[in-house]
GUBADO-87460 format. One record per residue (C-alpha): residue in three letters; y negated, z, x; residue number from 1. Coordinates in nm, 4 decimals. Example, Ala and Ser with C-alpha at 12.3 -4.5 7.8 and 13.67 -1.06 7.14 Angstrom:
BEGIN
+------+----------+----------+----------+-----+
| type |    north |       up |     east | seq |
+------+----------+----------+----------+-----+
|  Ala |   0.4500 |   0.7800 |   1.2300 |   1 |
|  Ser |   0.1060 |   0.7140 |   1.3670 |   2 |
+------+----------+----------+----------+-----+
//
This chain:
BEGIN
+------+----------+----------+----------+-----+
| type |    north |       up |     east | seq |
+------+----------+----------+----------+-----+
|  Unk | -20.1326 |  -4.6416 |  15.6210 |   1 |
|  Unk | -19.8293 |  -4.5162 |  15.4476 |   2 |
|  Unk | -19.7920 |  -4.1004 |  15.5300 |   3 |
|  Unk | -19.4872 |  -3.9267 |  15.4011 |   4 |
|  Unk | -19.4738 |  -3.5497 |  15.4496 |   5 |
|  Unk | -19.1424 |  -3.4183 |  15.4549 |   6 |
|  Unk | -18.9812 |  -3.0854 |  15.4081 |   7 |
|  Unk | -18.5888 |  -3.0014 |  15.3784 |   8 |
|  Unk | -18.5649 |  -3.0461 |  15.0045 |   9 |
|  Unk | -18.9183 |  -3.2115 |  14.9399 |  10 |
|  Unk | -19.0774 |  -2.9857 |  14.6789 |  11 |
|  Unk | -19.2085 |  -2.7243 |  14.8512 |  12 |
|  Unk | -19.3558 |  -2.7231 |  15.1844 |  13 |
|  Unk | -19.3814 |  -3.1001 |  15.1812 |  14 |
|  Unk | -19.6061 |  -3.0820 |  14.8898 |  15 |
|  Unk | -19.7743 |  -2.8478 |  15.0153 |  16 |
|  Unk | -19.8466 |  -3.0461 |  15.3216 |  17 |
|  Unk | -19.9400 |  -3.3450 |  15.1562 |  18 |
|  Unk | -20.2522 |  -3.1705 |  15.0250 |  19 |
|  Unk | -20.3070 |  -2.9945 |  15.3792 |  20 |
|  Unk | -20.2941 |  -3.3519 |  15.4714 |  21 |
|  Unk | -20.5502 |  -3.5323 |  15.2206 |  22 |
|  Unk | -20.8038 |  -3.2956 |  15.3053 |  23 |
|  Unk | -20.7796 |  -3.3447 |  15.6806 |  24 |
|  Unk | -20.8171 |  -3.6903 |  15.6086 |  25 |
|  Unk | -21.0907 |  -3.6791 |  15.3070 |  26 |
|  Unk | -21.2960 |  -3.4184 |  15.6444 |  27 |
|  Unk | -21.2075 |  -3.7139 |  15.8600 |  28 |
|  Unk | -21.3806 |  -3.9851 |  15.6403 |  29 |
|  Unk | -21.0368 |  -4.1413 |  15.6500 |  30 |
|  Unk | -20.9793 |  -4.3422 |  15.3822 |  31 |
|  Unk | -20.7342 |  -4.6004 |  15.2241 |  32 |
|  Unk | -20.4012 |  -4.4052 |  15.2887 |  33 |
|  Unk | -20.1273 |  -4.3143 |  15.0735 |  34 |
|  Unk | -20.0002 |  -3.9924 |  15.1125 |  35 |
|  Unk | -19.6541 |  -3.8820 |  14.9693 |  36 |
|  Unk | -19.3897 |  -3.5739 |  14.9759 |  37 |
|  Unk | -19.0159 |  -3.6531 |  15.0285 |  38 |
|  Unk | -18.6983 |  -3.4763 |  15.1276 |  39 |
|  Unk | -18.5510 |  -3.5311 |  15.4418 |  40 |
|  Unk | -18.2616 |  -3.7209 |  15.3653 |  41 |
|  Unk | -18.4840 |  -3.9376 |  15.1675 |  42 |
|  Unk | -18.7554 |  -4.0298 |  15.4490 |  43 |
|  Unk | -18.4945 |  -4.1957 |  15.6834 |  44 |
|  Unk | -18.3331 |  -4.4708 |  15.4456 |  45 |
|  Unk | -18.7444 |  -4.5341 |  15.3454 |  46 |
|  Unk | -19.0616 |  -4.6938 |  15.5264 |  47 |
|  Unk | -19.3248 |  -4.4594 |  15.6184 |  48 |
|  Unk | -19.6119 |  -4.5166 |  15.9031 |  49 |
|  Unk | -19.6379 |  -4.1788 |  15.9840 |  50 |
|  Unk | -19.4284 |  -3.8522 |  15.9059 |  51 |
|  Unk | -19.5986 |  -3.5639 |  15.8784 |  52 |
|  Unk | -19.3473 |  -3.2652 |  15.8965 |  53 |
|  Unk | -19.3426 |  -2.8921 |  15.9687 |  54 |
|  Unk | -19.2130 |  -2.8245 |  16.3747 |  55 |
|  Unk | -18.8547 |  -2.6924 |  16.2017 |  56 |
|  Unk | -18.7778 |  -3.0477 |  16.2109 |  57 |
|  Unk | -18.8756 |  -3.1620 |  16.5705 |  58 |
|  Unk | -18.4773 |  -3.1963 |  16.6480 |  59 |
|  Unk | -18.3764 |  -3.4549 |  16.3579 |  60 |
|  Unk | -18.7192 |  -3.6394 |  16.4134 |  61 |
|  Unk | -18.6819 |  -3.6240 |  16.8352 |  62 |
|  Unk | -18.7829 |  -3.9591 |  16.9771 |  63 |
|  Unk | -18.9293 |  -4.1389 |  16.6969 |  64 |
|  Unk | -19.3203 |  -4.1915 |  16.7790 |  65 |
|  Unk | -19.4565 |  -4.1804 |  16.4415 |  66 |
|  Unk | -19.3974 |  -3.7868 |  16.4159 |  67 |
|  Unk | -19.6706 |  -3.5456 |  16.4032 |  68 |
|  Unk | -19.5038 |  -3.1715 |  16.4198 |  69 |
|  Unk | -19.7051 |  -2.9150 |  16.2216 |  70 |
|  Unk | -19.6642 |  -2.5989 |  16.2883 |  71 |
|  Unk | -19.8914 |  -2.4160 |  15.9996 |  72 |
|  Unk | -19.8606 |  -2.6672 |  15.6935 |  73 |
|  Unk | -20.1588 |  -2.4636 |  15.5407 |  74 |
|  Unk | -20.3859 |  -2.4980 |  15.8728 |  75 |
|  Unk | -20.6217 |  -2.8082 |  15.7478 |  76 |
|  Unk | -20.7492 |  -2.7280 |  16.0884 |  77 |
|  Unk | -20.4113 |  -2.7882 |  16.3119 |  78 |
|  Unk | -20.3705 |  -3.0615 |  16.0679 |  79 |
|  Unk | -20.6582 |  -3.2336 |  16.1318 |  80 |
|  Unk | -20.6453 |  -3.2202 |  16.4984 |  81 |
|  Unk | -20.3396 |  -3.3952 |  16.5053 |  82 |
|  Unk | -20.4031 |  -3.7040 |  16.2644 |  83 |
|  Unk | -20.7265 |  -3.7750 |  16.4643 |  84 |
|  Unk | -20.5738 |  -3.7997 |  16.7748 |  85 |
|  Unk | -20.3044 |  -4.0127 |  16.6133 |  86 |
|  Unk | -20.5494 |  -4.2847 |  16.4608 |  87 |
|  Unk | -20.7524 |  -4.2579 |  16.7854 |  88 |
|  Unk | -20.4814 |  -4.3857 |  16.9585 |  89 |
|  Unk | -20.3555 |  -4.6297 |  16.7135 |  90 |
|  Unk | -20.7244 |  -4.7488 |  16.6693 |  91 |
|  Unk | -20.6894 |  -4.6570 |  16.3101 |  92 |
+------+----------+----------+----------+-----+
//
C-alpha cells in the first residue's frame, strides 16, 4: 500500500508523521508499505492509497475515504489506532 503523509508545505510535520507512521506499522507487524511525505498541493495531482494527515486538513480532504485525520502527529499511539482499524476494514 502506497501511504503519503501530508503537511501544508511537506517538510515538517509530514515528515514527521511519516516516522510516527512506520512505527505504528513496524508495532502492527505491517509490512510491505511505502510510506512517503508530500506537500499538499502535491498529494492531489499524485496516487496515494491512503493519506495520512494532521486534523488541520479535514476541510480540503472532506469526503475522500482514504483519509485518516491525526490529531497528535507524534502520538504513535493515536496513530496506530487509526491505521488498524483502516486495514481491518480494507482486509489489509
Amino acid at each position: 500500500m502506497h501511504i503519503v503523509c501530508v503537511c501544508g508545505l511537506g517538510m515538517g510535520s509530514s515528515l514527521i508523521l511519516k516516522m510516527t507512521v512506520e512505527k505504528a506499522l513496524k508495532e502492527l507487524g505491517s509490512t510491505g508499505h511505502m510510506v512517503e511525505h508530500w506537500d499538499a498541493g502535491t498529494v492531489s495531482s499524485k496516487n496515494a492509497d491512503l493519506i495520512v494527515t494532521s486534523a488541520d486538513f479535514q476541510e480540503r480532504f472532506a469526503g475522500r475515504e482514504n483519509v485518516l485525520f491525526i490529531n497528535n502527529v507524534v502520538n504513535t499511539g493515536e496513530v496506530k489506532e487509526k491505521l488498524k482499524s483502516y486495514l481491518e476494514k480494507r482486509h489489509l
